[in-house]
N, C-alpha and C positions, 0 to 999 in steps of 0.2 A: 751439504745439509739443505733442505728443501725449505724457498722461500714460505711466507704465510699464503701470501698467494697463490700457491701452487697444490696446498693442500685439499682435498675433496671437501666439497661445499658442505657434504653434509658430516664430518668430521667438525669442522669448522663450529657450526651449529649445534655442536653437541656438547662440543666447550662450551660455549655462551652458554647453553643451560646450565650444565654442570658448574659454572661460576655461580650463577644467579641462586642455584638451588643453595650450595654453600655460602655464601656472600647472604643469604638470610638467616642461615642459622652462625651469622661472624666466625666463618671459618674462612681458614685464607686458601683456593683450589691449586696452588703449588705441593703446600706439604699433601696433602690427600695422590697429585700426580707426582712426588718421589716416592712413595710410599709403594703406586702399583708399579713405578719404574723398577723399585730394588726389590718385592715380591719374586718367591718362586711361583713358575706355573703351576698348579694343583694338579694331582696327581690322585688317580683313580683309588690307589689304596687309604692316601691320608683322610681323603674324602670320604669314606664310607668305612673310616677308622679297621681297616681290615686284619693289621695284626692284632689289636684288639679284640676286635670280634672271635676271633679265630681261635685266642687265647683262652675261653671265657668258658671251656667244660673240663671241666676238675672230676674226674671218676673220683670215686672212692673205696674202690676195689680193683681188682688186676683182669674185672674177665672185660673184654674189648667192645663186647655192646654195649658195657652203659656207656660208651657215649655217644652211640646212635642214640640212645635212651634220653642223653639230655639234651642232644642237639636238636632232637626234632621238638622236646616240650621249650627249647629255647623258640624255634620257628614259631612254632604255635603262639607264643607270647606275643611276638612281631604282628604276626595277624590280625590277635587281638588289639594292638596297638593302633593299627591300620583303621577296624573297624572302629573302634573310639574314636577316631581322626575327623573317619564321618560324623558318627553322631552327634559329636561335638559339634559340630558345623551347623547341623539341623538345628542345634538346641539356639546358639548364638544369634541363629537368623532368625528376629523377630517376625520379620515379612516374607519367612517360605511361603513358597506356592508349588503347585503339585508336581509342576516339573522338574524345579529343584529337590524337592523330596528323593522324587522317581531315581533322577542320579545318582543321589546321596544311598539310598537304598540299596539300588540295582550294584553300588561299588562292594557295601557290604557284605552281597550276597554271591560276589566273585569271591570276596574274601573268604568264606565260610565253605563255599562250594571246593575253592582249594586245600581247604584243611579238611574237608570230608574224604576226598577222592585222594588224600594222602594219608589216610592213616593206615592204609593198607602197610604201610615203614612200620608200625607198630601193632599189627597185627600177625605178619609173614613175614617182615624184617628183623626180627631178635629172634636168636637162638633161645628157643625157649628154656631150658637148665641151663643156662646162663641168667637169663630172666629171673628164672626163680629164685637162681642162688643170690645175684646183685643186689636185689628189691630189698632183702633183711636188712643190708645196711643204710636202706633209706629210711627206714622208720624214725619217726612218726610221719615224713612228709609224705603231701599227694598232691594228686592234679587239682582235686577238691579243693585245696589253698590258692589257688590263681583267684586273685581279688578283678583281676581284670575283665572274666569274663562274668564275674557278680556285678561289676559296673556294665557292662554289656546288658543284660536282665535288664536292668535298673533304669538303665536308658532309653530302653527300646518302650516299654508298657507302664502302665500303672503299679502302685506294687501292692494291690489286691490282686494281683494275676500271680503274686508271685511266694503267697503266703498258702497253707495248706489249702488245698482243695476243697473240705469241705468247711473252710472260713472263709472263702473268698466272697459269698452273695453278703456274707454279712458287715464285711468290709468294703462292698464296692461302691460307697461314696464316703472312702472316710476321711478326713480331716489333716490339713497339715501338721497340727500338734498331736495326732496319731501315728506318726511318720518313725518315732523312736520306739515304741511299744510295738507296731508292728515287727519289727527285727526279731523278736523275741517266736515269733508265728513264719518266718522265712519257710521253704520248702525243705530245700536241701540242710537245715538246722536235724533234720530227721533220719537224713542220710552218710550224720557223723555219728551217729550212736555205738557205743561199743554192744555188739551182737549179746553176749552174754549177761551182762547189766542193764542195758539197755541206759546207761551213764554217757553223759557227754566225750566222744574220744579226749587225748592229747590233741589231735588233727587239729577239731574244733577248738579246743579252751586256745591255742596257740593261735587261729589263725583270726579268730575275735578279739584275743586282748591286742594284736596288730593292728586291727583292720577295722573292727567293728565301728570304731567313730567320722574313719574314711567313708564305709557305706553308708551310714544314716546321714552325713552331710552333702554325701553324693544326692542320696534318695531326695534330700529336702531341696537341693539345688533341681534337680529335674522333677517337680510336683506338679508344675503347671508345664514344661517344655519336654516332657519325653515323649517319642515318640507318636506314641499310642494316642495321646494328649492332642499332639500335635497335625495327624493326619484328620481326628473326629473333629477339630475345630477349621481346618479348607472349606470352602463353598462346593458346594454341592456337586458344578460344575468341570471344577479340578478334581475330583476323586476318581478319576478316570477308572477303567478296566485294564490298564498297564499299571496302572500304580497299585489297586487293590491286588493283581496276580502276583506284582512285586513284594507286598508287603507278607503275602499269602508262603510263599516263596522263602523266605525271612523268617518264618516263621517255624517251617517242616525243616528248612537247614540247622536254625539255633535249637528247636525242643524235638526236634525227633530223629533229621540226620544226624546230628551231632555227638550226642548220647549215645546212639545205638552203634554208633561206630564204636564209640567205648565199650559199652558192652560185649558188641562182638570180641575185641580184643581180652574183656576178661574173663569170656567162655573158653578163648583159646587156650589164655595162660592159666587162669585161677579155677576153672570148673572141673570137679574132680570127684569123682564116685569114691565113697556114700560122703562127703563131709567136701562143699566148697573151701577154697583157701580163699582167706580175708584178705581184701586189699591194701595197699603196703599206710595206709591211714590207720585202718580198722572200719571203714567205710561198709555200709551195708550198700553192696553194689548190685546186689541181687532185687533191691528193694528199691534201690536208689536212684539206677541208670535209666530200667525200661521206662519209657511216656506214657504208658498206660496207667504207671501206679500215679505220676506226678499231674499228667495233664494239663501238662503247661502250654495253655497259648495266649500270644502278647496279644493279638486281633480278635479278639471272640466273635467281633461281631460281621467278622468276612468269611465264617466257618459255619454250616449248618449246623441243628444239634446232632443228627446223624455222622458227621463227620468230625464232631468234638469226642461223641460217644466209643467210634472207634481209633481215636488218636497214636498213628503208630502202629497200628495194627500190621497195616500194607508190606509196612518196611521188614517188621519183623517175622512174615509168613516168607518173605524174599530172600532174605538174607541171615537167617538163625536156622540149624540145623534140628530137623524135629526127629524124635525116634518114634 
């Protein structure tokens, strides 16, 4: 067994702290070193809980895509996890500055950038009658119930950017004790309507009596710290031309890339001569998805009106099939 003295200096020194750091909080640094002595080594799947993981899509019918179908809306939840990870971080930091933003940003906008340039898996990855048949036994659920990427929204802008369009100038300084009546004016609250009543879906009434007291304390906790909030109050100096392209950027992935990738995928599966099929919500997708109807941007004021007026346009002369 190796004398003390023989041991690397800087081993040595790494006790003594390790004492010092325990011995203030009266802990004694023996039990703490048998503890890592009888420890198994960590092991890549415990770590990233992988039989877990792996366990966690339940079809509920026998045809074999849905659970490409749910693995991938599991991915996407990760993502969106991801992206809150940042934003959260912006919000916490009292004292960003433009480069910390710029980061914080630029990670988000990998994030998004990877769930755009994959959803081709849900576009040309399911068998479409398979699709069709599966999706009845999902009702009333939809993507539209991800609360996550409603706290994303919420985070990112003000939430006069994020109530109907044409209420938004008369809401754009309104008040923190207006923060729970605006819910009732949300955007996409228009885009759970059942087509033929034009009555609040199941989707909706379920995914509010959930959630709705999540997003209004969400909303009131980011009033003065989201995003949007938070790049207009920088010095003038920090607002760089990498940060504004970043934010610009952030902006066409969450309200224009993002959607319209939906979209395309509901033209593939749901668009059908003479009579569309309804999305597995009751979602008016037709109304719902394209940017043009919604017009949503968290930046207004890094956007000309010219290029607020055609919002989305680009994407959809690119990429939507016209007869």
């Amino acid at each position: 067994m190796a004398e003390a003295d023989s041991f690397d200096p800087g081993v040595l020194s790494r006790l003594k702290l390790l004492e010092e750091k325990y011995a203030a909080m009266g802990q004694d640094l023996t039990s703490y070193l048998d503890g890592l002595l009888y420890a198994d080594f960590p092991t890549y799947w415990d770590y990233v809980n992988l039989d877990t993981l792996l366990s966690l899509q339940h079809p509920v019918t026998p045809f074999p895509d849905e659970e490409i179908f749910i693995t991938y809306h599991q991915i996407t939840e990760l993502y969106f996890k991801l992206s809150l990870h940042e934003l959260r971080q912006a919000h916490d930091d009292a004292d960003i500055d433009g480069a910390t933003m710029l980061e914080r940003v630029n990670r988000v906008n990998r994030y998004f950038d990877n769930l755009v340039r994959s959803f081709d898996v849900m576009v040309h990855g399911l068998d479409h009658q398979q699709f069709l048949k599966f999706r009845m036994s999902l009702l009333p659920s939809s993507g539209f119930q991800s609360v996550q990427y409603r706290l994303i929204e919420i985070a990112c802008t003000s939430l006069d950017r994020l109530v109907h369009r044409e209420l938004r100038d008369q809401h754009a300084d309104h008040a923190f004790d207006e923060i729970d009546p605006l819910f009732d004016a949300l955007y996409w609250r228009r885009g759970a309507t059942e087509l033929a009543s034009g009555k609040p879906t199941l989707t909706l009434r379920q995914f509010e009596e959930k959630y709705r007291e999540t997003i209004v304390h969400f909303a009131e906790d980011r009033y003065y710290t989201n995003l949007r909030k938070k790049w207009l109050g920088l010095p003038a100096d920090q607002q760089t031309d990498d940060l504004k392209e970043a934010l610009r950027t952030l902006d066409e992935l969450v309200n224009v890339h993002w959607p319209l990738s939906h979209y395309r995928s509901a033209v593939r599966h749901l668009q059908k001569d003479p009579v569309d099929i309804a999305a597995t919500g009751g979602t008016n997708w037709q109304k719902y998805l394209p940017p043009r109807f919604q017009s949503l941007i968290f930046f207004p004021e890094l956007w000309t009106e010219e290029e607020q007026a055609e919002w989305g346009k680009s994407w959809v002369l690119t990429h939507i099939p016209h007869k």
